[in-house]
C-alpha positions in Angstrom: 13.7 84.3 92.6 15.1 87.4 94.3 18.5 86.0 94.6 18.4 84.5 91.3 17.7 88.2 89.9 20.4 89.8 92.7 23.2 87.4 91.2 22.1 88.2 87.6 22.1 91.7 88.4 26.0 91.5 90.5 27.4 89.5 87.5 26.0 92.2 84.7 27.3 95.2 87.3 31.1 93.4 86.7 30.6 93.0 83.1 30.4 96.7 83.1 33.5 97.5 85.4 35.5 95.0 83.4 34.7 96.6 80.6 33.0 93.7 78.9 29.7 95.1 77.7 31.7 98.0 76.0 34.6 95.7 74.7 32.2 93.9 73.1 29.8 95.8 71.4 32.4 98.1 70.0 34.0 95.3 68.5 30.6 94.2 66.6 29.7 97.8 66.0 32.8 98.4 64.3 33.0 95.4 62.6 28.9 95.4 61.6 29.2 99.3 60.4 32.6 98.2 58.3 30.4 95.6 56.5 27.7 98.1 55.7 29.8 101.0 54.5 32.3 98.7 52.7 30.2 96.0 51.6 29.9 97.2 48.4 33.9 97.8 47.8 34.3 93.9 46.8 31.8 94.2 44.0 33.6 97.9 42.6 31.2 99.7 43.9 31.2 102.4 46.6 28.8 103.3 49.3 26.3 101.2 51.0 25.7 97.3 50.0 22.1 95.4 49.6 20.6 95.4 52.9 20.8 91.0 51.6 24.2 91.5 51.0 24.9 93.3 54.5 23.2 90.4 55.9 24.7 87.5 54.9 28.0 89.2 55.6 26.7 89.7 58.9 25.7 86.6 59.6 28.9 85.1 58.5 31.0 87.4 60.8 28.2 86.5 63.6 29.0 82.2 63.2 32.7 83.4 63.9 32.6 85.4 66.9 29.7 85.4 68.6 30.4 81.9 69.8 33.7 82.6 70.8 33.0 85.7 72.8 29.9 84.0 74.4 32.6 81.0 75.4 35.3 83.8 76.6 32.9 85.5 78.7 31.7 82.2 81.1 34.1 79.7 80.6 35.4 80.4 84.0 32.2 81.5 85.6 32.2 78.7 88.2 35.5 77.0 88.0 37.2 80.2 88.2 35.2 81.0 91.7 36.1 77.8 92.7 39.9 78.4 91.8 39.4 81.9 93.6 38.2 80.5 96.7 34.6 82.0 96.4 32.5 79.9 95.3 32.2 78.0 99.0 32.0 81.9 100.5 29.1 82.7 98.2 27.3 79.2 98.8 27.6 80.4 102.6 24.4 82.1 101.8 21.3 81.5 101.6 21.6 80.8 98.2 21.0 77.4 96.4 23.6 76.0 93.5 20.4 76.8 90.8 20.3 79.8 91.8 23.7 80.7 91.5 24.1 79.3 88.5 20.8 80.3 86.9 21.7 84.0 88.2 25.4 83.9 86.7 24.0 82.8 83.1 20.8 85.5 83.2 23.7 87.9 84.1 25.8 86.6 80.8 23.2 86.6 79.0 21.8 90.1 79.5 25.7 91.3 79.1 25.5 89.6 75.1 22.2 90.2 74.7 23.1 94.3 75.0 26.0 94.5 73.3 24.9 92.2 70.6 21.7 95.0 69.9 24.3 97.7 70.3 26.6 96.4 68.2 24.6 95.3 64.8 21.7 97.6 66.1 24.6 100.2 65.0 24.7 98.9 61.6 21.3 98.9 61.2 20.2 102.6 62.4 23.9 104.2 60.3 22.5 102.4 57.1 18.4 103.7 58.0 20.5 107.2 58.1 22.7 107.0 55.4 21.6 104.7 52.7 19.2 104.4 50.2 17.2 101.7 51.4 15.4 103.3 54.4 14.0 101.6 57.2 11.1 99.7 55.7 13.7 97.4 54.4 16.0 97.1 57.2 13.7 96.9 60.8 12.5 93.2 59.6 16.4 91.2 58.6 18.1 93.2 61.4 15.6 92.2 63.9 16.0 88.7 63.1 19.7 88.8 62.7 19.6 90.6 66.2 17.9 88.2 67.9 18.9 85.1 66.7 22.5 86.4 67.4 21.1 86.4 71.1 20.0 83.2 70.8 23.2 81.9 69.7 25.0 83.2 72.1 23.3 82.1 74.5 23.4 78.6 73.3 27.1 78.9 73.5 26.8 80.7 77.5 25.2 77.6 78.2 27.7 75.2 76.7 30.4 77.1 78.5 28.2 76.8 82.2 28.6 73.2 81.2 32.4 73.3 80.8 33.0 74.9 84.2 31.1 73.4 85.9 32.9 69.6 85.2 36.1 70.7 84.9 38.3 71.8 88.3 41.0 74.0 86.8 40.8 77.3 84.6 43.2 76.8 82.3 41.6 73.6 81.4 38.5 75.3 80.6 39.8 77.5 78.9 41.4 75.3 76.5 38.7 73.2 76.5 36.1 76.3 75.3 38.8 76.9 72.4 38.4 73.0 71.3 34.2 73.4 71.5 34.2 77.0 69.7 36.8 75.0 66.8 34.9 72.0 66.8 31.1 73.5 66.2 32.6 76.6 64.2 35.0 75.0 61.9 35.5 71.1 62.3 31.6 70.2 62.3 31.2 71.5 58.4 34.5 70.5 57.3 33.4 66.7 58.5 30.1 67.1 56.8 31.3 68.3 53.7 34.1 65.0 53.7 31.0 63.0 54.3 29.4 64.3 51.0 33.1 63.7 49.3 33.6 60.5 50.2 30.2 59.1 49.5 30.2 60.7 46.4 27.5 62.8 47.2 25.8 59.8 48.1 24.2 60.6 51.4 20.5 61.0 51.9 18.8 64.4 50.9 16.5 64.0 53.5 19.3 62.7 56.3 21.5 65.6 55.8 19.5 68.5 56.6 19.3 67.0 60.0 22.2 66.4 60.8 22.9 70.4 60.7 20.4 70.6 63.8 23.3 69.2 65.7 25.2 72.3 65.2 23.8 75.9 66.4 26.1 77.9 64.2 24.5 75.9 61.2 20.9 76.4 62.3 21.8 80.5 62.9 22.5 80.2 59.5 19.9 78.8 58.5 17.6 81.0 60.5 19.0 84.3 58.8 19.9 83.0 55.3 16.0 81.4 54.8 15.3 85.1 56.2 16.5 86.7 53.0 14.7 84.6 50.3 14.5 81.2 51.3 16.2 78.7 49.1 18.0 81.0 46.7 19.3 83.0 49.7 21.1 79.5 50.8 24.8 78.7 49.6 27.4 76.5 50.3 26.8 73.7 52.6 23.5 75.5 53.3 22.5 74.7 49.6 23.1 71.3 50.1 20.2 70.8 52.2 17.7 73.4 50.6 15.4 70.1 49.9 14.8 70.2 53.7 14.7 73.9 54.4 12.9 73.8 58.1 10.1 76.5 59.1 11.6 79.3 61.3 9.7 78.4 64.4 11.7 74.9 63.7 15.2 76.5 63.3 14.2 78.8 67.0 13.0 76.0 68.5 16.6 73.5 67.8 18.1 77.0 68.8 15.8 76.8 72.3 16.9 73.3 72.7 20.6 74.2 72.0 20.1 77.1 74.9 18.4 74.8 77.4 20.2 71.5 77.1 23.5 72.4 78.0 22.4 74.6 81.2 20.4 71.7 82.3 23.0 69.2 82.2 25.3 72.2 83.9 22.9 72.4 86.9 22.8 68.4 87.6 26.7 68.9 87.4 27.0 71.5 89.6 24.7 69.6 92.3 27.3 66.9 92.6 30.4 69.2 92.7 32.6 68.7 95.6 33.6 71.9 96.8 
């Protein structure tokens, strides 16, 4: 566990050289703050918008790029020491392949984790200052949108563990993170909604909501969008399946399974890597 938590501890120290932790939260800060001060400007109207409307913008900027900066970040977190020679120097001691691994991802993790609360945390303490909403409003929809940013990013760590770890060259992975953060940000919908199309809307009320537990950035939306009113708050391809609106501890626990699954199957990969 001490090695575990030294690893973790050496990969967060390197996020902050590298300037990751502040790259990153300055781009959601900026982003989250422009949202909340300029929300409003699409409807003609100035100052602050609807702490619902903040939100769901939010949350729709979040599905975007959270994945892909979670993907950027560890894509190469084992492949790359591999490629640099490392990895066989830092197996050397006494350190298991878990460990390494396990230490690495807590390290990631804790690097998203803080700039994700610096960056929409921003949002949320300019618009408790500013605004006319106040806190009362605000502490409860942040909070969730806060964490289950976390959580979604750390689903999307743990599919990038899984990347590096089966694949044996860098740019591969790299390319290979791009196709993942394409194919659960963009291409998943767009083949559900030519599902609906072509059936003619045919497909079963009760099948559909489940089949948007197979993607994390659909259940994140979910999650946050059932936060702000349940049903009516849902739109789009959400809308579709407000017959089969899940219970939040539901939509956190797919999210769990979404974190743990792919760092599992990265582990067993990374036991039978040849070095």
């Amino acid at each position: 566990m001490n090695a575990l938590l030294i690893v973790a501890g050496k990969e967060y120290q390197d996020g902050l050289r590298n300037r990751w932790l502040l790259a990153i939260a300055v781009i959601l800060a900026l982003l989250a703050i422009g949202l909340a001060v300029f929300g409003a400007a699409a409807a003609g109207q100035s100052g602050f918008a609807p702490v619902a409307t903040t939100i769901a913008s939010l949350a729709s900027l979040a599905v975007f790029i959270v994945p892909l900066i979670a993907l950027m970040l560890a894509y190469d977190a084992l492949v790359g020491e591999a490629e640099n020679g490392t990895l066989l120097l830092l197996l050397t001691y006494p350190l298991s392949r878990d460990q390494l691994l396990l230490g690495k991802w807590l390290g990631h993790g804790a690097i998203l984790a803080t700039s994700t609360i610096l960056g929409f945390g921003s949002a949320a303490v300019m618009m408790g200052l500013f605004s006319d909403t106040g806190w009362t409003g605000l502490i409860q929809p942040f909070l969730l949108l806060i964490l289950s940013s976390i959580l979604l990013g750390w689903c999307f760590i743990g599919i990038a563990y899984l990347v590096s770890a089966v694949v044996q060259e860098k740019s591969k992975a790299a390319g290979l993170a791009l196709v993942i953060w394409l194919l659960f940000v963009l291409i998943f919908d767009m083949g559900l909604l030519g599902i609906l199309v072509a059936t003619g809307g045919q497909i079963s009320g009760e099948l559909f909501p489940w089949l948007l537990l197979l993607n994390p950035t659909d259940i994140f939306r979910l999650l946050n969008l059932q936060g702000l009113g349940g049903e009516q708050a849902l739109t789009g391809l959400m809308s579709v399946a407000s017959g089969g609106i899940f219970p939040a501890w539901g939509l956190i626990g797919a999210m769990l399974t979404w974190l743990l699954l792919p760092v599992s199957i990265a582990l067993i990969c990374f036991r039978r890597r040849a070095l």
